[in-house]
PyMOL Python script that loads the backbone (N, CA, C, O; Angstrom):
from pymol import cmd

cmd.read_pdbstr("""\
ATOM      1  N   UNK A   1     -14.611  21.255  -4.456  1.00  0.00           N
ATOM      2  CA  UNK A   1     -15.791  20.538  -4.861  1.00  0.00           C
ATOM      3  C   UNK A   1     -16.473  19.971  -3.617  1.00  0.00           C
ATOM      4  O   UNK A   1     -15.915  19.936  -2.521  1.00  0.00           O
ATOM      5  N   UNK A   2     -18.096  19.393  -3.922  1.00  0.00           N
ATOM      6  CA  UNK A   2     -18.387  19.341  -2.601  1.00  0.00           C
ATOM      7  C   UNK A   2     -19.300  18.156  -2.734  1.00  0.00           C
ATOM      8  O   UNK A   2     -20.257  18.260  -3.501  1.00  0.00           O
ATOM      9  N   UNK A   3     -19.079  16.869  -1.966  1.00  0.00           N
ATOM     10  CA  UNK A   3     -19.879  15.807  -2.103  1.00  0.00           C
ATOM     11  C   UNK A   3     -20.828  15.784  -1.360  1.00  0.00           C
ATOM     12  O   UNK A   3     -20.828  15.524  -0.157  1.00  0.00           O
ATOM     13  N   UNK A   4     -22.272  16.238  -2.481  1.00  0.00           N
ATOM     14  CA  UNK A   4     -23.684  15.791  -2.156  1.00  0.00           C
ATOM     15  C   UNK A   4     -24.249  14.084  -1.527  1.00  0.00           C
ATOM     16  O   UNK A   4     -24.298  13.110  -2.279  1.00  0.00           O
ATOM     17  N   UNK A   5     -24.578  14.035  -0.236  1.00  0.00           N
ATOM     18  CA  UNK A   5     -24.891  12.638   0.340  1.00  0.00           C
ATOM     19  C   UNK A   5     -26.425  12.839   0.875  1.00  0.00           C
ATOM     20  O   UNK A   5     -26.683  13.356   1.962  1.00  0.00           O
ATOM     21  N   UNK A   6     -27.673  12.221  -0.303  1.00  0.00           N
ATOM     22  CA  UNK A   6     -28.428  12.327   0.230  1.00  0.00           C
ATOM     23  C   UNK A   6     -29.076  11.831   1.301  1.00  0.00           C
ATOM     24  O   UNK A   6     -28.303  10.992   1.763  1.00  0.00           O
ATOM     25  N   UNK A   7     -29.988  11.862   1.920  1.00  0.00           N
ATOM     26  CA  UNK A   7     -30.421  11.558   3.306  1.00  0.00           C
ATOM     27  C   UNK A   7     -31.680  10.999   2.624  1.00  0.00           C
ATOM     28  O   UNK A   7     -32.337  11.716   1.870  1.00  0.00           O
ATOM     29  N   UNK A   8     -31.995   9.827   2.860  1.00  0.00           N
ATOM     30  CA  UNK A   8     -33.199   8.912   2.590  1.00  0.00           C
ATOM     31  C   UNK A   8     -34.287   9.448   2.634  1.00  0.00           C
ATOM     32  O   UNK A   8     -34.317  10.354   3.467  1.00  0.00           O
ATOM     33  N   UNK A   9     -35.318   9.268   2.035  1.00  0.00           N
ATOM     34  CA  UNK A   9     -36.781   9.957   2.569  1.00  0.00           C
ATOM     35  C   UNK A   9     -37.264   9.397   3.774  1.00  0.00           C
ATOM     36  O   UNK A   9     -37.970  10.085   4.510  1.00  0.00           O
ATOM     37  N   UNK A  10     -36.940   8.115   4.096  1.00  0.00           N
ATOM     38  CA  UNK A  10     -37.599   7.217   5.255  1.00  0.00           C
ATOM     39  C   UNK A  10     -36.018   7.116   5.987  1.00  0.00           C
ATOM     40  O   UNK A  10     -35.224   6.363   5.424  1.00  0.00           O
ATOM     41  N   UNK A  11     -35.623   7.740   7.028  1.00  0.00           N
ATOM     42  CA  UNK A  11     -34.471   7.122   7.044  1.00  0.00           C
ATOM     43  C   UNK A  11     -34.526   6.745   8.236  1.00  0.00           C
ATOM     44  O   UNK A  11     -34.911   7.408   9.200  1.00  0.00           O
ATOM     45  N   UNK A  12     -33.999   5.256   8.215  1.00  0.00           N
ATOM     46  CA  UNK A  12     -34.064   4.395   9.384  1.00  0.00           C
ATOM     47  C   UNK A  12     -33.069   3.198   9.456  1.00  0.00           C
ATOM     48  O   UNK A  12     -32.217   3.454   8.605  1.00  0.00           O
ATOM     49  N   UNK A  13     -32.739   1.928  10.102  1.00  0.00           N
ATOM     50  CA  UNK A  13     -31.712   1.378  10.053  1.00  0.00           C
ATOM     51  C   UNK A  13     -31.967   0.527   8.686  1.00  0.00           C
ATOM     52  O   UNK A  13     -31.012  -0.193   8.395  1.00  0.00           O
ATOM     53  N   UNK A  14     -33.027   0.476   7.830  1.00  0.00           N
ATOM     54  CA  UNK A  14     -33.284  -0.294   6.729  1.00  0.00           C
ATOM     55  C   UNK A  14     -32.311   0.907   5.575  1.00  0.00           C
ATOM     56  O   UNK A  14     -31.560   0.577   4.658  1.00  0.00           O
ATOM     57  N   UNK A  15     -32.579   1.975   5.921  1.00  0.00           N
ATOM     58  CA  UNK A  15     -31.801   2.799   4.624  1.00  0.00           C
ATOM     59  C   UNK A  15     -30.426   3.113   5.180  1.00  0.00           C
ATOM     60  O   UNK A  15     -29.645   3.668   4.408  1.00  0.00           O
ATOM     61  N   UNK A  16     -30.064   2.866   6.279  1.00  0.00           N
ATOM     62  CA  UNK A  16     -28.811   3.544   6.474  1.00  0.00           C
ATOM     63  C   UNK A  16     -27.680   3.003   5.243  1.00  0.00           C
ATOM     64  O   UNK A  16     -26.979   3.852   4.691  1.00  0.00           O
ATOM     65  N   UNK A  17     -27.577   1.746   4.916  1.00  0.00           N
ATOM     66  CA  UNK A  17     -26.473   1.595   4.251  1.00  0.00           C
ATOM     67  C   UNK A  17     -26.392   2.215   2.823  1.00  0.00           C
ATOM     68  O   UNK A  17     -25.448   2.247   2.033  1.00  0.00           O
ATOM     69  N   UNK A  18     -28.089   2.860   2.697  1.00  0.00           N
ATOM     70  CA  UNK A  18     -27.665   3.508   1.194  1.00  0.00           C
ATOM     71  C   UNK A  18     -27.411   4.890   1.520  1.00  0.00           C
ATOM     72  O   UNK A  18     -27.334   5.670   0.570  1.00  0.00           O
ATOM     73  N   UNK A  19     -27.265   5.345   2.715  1.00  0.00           N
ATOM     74  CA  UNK A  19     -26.505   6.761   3.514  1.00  0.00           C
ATOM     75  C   UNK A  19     -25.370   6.654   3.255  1.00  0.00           C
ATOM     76  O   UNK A  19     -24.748   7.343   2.447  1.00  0.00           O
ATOM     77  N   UNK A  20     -24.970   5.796   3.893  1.00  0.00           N
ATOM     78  CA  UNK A  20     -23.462   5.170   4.226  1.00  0.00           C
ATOM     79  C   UNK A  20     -22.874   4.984   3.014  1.00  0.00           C
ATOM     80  O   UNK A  20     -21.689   5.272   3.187  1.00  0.00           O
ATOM     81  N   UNK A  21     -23.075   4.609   1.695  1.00  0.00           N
ATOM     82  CA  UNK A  21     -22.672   4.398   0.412  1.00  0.00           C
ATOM     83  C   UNK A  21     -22.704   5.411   0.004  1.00  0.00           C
ATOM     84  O   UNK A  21     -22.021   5.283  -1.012  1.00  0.00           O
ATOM     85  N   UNK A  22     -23.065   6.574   0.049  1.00  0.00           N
ATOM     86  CA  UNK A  22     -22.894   8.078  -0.751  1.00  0.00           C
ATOM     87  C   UNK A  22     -21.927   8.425  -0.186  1.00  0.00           C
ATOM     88  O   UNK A  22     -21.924   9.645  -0.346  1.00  0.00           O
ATOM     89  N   UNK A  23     -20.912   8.107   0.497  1.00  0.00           N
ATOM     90  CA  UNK A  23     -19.569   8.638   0.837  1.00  0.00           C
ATOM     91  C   UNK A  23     -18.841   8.226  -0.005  1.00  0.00           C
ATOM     92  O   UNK A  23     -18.169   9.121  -0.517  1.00  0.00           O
ATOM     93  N   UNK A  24     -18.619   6.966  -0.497  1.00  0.00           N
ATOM     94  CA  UNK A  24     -17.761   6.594  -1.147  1.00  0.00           C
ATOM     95  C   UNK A  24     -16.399   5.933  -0.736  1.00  0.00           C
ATOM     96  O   UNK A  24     -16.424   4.883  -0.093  1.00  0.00           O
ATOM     97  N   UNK A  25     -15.016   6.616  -1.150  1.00  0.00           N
ATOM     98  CA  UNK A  25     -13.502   5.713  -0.141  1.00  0.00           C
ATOM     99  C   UNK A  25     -14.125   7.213   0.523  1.00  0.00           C
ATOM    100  O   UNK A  25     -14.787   8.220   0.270  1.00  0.00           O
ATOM    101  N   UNK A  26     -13.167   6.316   1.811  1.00  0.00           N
ATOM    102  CA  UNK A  26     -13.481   7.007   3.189  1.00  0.00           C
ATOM    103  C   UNK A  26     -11.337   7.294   3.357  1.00  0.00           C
ATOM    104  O   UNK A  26     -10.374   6.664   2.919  1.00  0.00           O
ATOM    105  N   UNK A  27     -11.494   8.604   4.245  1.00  0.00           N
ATOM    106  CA  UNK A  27     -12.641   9.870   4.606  1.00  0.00           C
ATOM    107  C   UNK A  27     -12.246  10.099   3.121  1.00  0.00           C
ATOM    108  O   UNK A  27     -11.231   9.801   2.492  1.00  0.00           O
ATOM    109  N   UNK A  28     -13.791  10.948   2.662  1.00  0.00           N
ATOM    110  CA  UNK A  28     -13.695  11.974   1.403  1.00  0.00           C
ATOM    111  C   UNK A  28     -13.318  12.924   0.947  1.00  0.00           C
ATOM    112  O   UNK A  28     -14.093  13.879   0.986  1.00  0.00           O
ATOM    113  N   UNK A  29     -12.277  13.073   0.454  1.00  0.00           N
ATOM    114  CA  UNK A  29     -11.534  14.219  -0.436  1.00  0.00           C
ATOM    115  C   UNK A  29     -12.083  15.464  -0.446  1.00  0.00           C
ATOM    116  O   UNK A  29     -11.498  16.545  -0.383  1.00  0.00           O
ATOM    117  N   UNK A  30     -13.320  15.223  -0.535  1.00  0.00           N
ATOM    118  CA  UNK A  30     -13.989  16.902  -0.765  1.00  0.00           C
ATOM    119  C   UNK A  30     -15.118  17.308   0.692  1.00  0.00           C
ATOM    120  O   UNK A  30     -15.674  16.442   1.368  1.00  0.00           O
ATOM    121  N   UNK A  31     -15.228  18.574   0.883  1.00  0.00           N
ATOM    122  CA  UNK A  31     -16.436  18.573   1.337  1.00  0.00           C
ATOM    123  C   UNK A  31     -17.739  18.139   1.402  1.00  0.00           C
ATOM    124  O   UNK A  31     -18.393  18.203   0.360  1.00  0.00           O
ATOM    125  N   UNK A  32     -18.263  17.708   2.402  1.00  0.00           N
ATOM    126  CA  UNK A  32     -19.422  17.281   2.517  1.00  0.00           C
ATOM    127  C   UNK A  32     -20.681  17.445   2.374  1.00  0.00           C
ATOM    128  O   UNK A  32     -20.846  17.250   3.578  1.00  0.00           O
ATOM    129  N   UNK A  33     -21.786  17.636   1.984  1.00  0.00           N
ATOM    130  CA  UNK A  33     -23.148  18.311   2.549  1.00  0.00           C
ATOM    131  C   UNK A  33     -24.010  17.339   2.111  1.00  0.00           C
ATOM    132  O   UNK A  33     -24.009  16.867   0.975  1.00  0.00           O
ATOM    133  N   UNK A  34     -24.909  16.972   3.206  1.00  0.00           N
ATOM    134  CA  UNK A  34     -25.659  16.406   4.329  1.00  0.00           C
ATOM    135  C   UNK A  34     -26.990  16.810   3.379  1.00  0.00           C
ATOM    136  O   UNK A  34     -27.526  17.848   3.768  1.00  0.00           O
ATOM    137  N   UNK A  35     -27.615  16.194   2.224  1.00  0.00           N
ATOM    138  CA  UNK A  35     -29.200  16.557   1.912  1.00  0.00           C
ATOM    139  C   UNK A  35     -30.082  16.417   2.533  1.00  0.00           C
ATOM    140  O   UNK A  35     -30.432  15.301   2.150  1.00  0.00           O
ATOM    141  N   UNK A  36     -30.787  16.710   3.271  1.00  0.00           N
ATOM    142  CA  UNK A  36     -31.721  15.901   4.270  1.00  0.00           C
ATOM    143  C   UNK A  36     -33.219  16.799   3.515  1.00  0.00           C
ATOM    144  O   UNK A  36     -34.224  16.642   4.208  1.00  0.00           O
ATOM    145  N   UNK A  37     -33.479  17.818   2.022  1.00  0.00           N
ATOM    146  CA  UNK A  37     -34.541  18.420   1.892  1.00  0.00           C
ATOM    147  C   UNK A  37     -35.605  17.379   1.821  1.00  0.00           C
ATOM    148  O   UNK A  37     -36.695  17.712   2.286  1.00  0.00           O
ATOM    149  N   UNK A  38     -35.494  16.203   1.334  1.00  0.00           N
ATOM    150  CA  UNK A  38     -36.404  15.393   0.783  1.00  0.00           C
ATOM    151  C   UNK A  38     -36.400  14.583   2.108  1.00  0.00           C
ATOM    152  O   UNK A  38     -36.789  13.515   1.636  1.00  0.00           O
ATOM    153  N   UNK A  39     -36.299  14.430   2.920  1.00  0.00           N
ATOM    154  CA  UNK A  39     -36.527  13.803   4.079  1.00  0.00           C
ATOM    155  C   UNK A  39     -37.744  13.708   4.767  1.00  0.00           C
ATOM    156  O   UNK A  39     -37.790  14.634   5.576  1.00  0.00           O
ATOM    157  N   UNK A  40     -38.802  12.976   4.818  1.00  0.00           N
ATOM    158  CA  UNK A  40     -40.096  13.251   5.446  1.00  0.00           C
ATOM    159  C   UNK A  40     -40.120  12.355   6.612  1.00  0.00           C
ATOM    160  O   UNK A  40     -41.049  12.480   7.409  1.00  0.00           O
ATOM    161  N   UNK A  41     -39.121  11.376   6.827  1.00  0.00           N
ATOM    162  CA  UNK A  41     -39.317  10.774   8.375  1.00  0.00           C
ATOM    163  C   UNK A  41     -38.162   9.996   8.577  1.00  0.00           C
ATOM    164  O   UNK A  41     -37.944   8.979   7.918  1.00  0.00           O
ATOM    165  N   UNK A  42     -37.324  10.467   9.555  1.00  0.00           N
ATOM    166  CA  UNK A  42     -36.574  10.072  10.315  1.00  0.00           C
ATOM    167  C   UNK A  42     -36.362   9.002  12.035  1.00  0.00           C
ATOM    168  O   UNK A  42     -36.498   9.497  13.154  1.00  0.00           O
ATOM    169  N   UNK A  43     -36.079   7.786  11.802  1.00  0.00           N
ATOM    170  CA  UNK A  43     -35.968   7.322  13.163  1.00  0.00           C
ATOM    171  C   UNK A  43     -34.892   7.720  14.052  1.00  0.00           C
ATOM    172  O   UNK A  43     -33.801   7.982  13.544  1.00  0.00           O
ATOM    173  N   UNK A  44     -35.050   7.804  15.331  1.00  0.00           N
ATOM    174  CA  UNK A  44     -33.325   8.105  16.805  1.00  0.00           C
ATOM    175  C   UNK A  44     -32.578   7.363  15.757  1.00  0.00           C
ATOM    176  O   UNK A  44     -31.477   7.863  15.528  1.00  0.00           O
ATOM    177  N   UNK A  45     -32.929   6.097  14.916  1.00  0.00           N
ATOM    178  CA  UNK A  45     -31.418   5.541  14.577  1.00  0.00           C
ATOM    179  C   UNK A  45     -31.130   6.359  13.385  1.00  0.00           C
ATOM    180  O   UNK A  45     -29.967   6.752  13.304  1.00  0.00           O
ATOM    181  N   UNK A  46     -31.865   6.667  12.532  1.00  0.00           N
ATOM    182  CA  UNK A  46     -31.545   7.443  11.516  1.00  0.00           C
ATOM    183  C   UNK A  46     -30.725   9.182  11.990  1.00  0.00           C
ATOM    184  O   UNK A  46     -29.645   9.741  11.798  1.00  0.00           O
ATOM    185  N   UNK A  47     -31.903   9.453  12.613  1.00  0.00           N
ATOM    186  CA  UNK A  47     -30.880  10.736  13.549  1.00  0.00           C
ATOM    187  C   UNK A  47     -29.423  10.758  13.435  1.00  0.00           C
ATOM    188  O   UNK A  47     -28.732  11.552  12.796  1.00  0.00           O
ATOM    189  N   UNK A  48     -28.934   9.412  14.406  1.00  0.00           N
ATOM    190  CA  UNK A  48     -28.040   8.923  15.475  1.00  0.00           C
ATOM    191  C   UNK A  48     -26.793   8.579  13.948  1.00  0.00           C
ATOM    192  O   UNK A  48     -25.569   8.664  14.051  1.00  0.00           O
ATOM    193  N   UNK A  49     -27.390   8.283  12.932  1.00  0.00           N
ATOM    194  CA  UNK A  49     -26.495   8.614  11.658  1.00  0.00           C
ATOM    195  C   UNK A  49     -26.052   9.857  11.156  1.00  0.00           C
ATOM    196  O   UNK A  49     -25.026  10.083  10.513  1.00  0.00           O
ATOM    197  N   UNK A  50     -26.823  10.536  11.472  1.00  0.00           N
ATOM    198  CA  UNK A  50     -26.177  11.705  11.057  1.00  0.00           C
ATOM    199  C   UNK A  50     -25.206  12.598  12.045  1.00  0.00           C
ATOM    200  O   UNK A  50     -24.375  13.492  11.884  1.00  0.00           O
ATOM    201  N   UNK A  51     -25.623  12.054  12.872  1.00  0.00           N
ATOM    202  CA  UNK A  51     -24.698  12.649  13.957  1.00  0.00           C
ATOM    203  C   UNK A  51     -23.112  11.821  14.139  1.00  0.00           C
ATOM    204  O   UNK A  51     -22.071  12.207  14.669  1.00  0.00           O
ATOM    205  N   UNK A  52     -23.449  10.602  13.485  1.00  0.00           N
ATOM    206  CA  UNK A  52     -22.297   9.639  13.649  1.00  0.00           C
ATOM    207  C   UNK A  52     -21.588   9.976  12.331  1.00  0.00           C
ATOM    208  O   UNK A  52     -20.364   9.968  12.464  1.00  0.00           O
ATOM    209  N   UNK A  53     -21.983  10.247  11.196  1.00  0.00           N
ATOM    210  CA  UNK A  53     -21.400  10.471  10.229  1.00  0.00           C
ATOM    211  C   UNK A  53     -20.414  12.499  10.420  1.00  0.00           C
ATOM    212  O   UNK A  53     -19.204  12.729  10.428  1.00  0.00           O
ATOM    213  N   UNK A  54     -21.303  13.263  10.508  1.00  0.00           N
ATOM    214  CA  UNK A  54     -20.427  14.139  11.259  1.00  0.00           C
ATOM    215  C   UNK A  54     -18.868  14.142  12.372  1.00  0.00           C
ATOM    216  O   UNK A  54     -17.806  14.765  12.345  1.00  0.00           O
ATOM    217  N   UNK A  55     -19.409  13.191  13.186  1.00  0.00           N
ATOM    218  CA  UNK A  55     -18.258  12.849  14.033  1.00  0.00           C
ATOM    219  C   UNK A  55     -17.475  12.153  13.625  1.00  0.00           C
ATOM    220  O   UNK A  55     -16.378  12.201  14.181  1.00  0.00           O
ATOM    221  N   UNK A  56     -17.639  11.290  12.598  1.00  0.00           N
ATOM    222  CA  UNK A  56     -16.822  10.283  11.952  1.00  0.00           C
ATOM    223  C   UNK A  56     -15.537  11.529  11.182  1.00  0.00           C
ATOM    224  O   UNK A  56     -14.367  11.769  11.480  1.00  0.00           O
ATOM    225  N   UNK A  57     -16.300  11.990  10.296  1.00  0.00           N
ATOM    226  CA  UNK A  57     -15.730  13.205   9.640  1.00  0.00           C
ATOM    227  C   UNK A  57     -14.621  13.710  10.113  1.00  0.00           C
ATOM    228  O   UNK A  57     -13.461  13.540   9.740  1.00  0.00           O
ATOM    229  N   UNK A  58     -15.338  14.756  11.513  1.00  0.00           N
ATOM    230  CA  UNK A  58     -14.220  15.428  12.869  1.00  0.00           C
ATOM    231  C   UNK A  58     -13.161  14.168  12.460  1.00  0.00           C
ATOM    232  O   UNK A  58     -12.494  14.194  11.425  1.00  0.00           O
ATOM    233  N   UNK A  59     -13.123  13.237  13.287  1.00  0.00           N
ATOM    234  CA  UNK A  59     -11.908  12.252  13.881  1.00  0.00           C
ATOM    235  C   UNK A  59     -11.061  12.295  12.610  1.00  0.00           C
ATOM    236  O   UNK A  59      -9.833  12.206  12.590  1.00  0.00           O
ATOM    237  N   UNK A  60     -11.899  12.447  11.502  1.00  0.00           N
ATOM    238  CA  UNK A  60     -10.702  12.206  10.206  1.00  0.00           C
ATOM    239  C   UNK A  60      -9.867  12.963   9.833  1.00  0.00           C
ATOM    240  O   UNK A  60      -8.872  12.754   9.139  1.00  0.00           O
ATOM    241  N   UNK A  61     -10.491  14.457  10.571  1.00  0.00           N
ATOM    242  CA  UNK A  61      -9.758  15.593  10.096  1.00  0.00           C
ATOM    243  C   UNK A  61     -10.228  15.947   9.258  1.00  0.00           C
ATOM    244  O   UNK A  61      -9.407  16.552   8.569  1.00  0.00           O
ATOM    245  N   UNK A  62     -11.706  15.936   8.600  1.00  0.00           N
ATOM    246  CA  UNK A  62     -12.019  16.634   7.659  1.00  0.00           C
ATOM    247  C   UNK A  62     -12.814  17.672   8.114  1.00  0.00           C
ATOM    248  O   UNK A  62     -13.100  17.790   9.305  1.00  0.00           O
ATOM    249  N   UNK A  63     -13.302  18.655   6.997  1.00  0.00           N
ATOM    250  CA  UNK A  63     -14.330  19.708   7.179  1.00  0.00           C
ATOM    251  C   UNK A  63     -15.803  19.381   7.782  1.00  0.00           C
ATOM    252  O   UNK A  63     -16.467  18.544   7.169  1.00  0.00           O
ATOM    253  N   UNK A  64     -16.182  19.792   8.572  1.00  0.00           N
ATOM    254  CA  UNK A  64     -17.108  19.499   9.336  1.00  0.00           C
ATOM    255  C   UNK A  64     -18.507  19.611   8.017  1.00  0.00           C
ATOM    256  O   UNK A  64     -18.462  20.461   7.127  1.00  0.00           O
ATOM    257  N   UNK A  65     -19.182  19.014   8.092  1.00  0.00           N
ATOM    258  CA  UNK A  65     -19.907  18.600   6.894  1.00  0.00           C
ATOM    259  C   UNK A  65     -21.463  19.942   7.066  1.00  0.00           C
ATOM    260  O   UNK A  65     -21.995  20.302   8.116  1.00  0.00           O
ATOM    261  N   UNK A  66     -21.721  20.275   5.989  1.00  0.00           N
ATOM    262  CA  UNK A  66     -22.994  21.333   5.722  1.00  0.00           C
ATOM    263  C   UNK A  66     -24.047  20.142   5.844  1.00  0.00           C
ATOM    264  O   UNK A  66     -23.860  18.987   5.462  1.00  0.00           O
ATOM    265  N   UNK A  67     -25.482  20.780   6.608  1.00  0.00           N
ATOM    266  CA  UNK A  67     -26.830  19.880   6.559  1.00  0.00           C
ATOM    267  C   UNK A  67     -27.785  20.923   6.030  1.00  0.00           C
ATOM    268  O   UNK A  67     -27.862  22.093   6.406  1.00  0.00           O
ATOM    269  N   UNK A  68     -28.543  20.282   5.044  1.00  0.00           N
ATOM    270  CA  UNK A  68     -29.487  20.789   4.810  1.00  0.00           C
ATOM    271  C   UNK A  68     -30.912  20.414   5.667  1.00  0.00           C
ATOM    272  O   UNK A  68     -31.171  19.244   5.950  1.00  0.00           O
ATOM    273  N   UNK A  69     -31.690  21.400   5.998  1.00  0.00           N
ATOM    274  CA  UNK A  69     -32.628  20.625   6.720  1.00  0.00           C
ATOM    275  C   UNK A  69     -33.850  19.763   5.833  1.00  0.00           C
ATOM    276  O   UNK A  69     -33.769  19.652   4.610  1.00  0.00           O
ATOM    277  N   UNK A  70     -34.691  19.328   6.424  1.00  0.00           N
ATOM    278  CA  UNK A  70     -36.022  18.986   5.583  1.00  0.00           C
ATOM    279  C   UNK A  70     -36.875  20.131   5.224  1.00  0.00           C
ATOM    280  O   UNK A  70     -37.056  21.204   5.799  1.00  0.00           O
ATOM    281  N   UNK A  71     -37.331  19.667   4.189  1.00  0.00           N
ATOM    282  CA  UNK A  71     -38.473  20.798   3.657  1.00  0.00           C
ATOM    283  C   UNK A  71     -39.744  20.460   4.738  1.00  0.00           C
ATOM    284  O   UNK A  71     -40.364  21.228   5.473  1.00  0.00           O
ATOM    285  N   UNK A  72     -39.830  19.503   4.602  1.00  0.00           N
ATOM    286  CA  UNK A  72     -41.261  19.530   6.063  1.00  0.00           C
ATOM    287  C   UNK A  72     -41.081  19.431   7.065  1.00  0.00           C
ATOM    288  O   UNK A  72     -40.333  18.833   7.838  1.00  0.00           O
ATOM    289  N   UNK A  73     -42.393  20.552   7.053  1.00  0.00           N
ATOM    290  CA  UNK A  73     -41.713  20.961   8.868  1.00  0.00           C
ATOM    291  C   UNK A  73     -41.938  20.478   9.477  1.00  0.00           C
ATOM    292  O   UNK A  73     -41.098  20.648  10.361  1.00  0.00           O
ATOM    293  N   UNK A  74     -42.796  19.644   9.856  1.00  0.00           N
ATOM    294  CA  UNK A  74     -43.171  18.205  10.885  1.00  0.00           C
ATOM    295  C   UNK A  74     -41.738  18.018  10.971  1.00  0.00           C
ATOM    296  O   UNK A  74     -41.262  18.865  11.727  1.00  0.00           O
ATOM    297  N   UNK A  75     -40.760  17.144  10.432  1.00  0.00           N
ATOM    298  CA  UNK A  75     -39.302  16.385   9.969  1.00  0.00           C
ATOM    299  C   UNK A  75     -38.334  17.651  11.205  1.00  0.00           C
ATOM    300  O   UNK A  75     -37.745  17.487  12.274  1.00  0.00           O
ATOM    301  N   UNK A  76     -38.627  18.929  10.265  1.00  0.00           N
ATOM    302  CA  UNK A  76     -37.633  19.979  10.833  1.00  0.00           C
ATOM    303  C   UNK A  76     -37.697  20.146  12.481  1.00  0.00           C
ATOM    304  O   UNK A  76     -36.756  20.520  13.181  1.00  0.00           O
ATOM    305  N   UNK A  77     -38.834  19.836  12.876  1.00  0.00           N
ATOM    306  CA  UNK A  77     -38.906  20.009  14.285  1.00  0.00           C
ATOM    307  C   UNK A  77     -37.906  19.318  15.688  1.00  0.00           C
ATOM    308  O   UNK A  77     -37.464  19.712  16.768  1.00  0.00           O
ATOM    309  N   UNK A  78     -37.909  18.000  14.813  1.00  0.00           N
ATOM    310  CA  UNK A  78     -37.814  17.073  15.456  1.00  0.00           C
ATOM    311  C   UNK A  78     -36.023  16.912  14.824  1.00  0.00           C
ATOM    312  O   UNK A  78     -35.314  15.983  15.210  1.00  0.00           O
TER     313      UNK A  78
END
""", "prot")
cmd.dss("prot")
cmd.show_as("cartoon", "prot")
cmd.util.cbc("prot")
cmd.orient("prot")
């Protein structure tokens, strides 16, 4: 099974903790994947979450987590 964690539409240090709450008990039992379609703007700190949540993952020994990208491509570029 595979736990869907969506990625905020605005994501920045104001949404991170509702990032951070789609994990659930830590580390998670199942696979990961990373929603980011609905994503239309991301801050370095929001970034800097997803990259921290990945690595968090690694250290736990879990499956390295699937990302979906954004549907807009402005978002996808960057």
């Amino acid at each position: 099974m595979t736990r869907v964690i969506e990625v905020p539409a605005h994501f920045d240090d104001r949404s991170f903790d509702a990032f951070a709450g789609g994990f659930g008990q830590w580390p998670p039992d199942e696979k990961v994947l990373l929603d980011a379609r609905a994503t239309q703007w991301a801050s370095p700190y929001g970034l800097i979450g997803i990259l921290t949540a990945g690595q968090a993952l690694a250290e736990a020994k879990q499956e390295r987590p699937l990302l979906t990208v954004p549907s807009n491509d402005d978002v996808k570029r960057y």
